[in-house]
N, C-alpha and C positions, 0 to 999 in steps of 0.2 A: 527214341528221344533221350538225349544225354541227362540226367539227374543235376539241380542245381549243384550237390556236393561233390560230383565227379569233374566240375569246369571249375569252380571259388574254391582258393585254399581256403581251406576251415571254413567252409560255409554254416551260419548259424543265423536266428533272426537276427538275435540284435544288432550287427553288423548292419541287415538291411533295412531293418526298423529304423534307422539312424541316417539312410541315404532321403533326401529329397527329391519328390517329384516336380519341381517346380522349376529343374536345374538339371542343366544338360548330363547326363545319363555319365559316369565316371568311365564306363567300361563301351567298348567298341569289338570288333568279333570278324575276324577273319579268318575265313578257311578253319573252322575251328575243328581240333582236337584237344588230346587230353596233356594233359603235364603234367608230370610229380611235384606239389608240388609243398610237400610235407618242409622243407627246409626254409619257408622265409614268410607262414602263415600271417605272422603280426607283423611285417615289414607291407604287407599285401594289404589288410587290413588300414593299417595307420595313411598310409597313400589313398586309400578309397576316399575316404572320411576327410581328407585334410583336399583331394580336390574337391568335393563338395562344396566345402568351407572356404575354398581358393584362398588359402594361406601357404607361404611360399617355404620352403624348407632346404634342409642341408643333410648332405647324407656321404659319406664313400662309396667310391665302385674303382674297382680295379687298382685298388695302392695311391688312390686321389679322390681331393675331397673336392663337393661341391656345395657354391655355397648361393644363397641366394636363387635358389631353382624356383619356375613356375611352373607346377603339375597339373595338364591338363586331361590328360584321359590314359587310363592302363589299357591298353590294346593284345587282345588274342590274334598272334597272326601268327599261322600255320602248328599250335597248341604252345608254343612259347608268350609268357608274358611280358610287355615290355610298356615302357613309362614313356609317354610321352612328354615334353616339358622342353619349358625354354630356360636356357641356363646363353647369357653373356649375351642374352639379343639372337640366338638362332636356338631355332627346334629341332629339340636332338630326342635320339630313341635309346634308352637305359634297359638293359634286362634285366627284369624284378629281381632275379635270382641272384646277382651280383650288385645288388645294393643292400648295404647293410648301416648301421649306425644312425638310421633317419633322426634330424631332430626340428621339431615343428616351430615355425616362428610365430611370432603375434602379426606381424604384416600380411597382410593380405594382398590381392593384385587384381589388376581387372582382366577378365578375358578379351581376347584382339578377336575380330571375327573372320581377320585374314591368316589368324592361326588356327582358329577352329577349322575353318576350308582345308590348310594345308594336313590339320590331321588328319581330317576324315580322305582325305585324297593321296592319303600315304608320302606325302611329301617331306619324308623325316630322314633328320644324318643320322647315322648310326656309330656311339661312341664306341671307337677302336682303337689303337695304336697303329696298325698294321692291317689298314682295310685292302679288299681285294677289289679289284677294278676289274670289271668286265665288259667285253664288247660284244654285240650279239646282231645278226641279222634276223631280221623280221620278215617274212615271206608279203606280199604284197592280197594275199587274202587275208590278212590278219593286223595287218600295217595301220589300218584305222581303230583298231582297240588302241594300239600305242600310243597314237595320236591325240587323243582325246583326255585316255587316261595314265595316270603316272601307275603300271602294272609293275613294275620292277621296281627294289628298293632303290631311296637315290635315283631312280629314274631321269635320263638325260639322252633328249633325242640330239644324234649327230649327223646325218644326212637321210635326204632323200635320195634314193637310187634311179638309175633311168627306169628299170623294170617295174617301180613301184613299192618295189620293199625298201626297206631301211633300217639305218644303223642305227643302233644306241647304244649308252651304256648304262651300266648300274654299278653299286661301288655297296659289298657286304661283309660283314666280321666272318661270316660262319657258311660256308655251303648250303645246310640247313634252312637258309632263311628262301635259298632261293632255287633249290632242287624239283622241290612238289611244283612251284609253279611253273619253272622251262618243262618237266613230262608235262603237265596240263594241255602244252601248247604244240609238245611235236607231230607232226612232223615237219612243224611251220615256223619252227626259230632254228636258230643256228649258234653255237657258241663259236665265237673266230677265237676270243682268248679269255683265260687261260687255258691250257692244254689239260692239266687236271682237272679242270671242271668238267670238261668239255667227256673226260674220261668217266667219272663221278657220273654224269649224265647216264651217259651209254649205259654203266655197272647198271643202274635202278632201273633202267628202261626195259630189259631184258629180264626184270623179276617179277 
């Protein structure tokens, strides 16, 4: 069993002494591994405490500021951390590690519980410039996990097949976010595009 300090940058009480039980839990855990994640401890921290507090904040990432954000839960998925929150009316996914500058407002916000469903169900954009769009076939014994649940980032079903499998897509920054979970599922999905992924695949499948 992993150590609370090997999963929380700078894990320490007071940090947890400070979250409320009365209040949906800041953090959510998928497929969890570990992350380094020594570079952005009090950026980690200050985001914990300020959802709690559901007070809305401003921060940079990536050479852009944002402003007016609603932070609703830090999510571990696949050992990367990532912020969930609604910035301009949509829920977008921010990696901890490239947010920097947070600065906390006095406004508060209310939680929507049509966005709580969508977090917990992974239904988050993921802020990029230059996202990758992927198409993938789904074998028809596996075809009802997709259905039901959004399993791929961005998740977006395109067709039913005659056979019974089916198309989707998913749209990601990083290969990373979506490598561990296409092996999870082979030999029952199919990458149609990109061809580098499709390549990336194969490389891990074989180690």
């Amino acid at each position: 069993m992993l150590g609370l300090s090997q999963i929380f940058p700078s894990f320490d009480k007071l940090i947890f002494s400070q979250l409320s039980t009365e209040r949906v839990a800041p953090f959510l855990f998928r497929n969890i591994k570990i992350e380094d994640t020594t570079g952005y401890e009090e950026t980690f921290k200050s985001i914990t405490l300020v959802i709690q507090e559901r007070r809305k904040i401003k921060f940079h990432y990536k050479q852009k500021t944002y402003n007016e954000v609603c932070p609703y839960r830090l999510i571990n998925d696949h050992g990367w951390w990532y912020l969930a929150a609604v910035h301009n009316g949509t829920l977008k996914s921010f990696k901890v590690l490239n947010i920097g500058n947070v600065a906390v407002s006095n406004h508060q916000f209310a939680l929507q519980p049509e966005i709580e469903k969508q977090v917990t169900d992974g239904c988050l954009k993921w802020v990029t410039d230059s996202p990758i769009e992927i198409v993938l076939r789904i074998d028809s014994t596996i075809a009802g996990h997709f259905r039901k649940t959004n399993i791929l980032p961005s998740q977006q079903l395109l067709k039913d097949l005659d056979d019974g499998s089916l198309l989707v897509t998913s749209s990601i920054t990083d290969q990373k976010q979506i490598i561990p979970i296409l092996k999870y599922w082979l030999p029952d999905i199919e990458i149609l595009s990109p061809a580098e992924l499709k390549q990336s695949l194969l490389v891990v499948a074989q180690t």
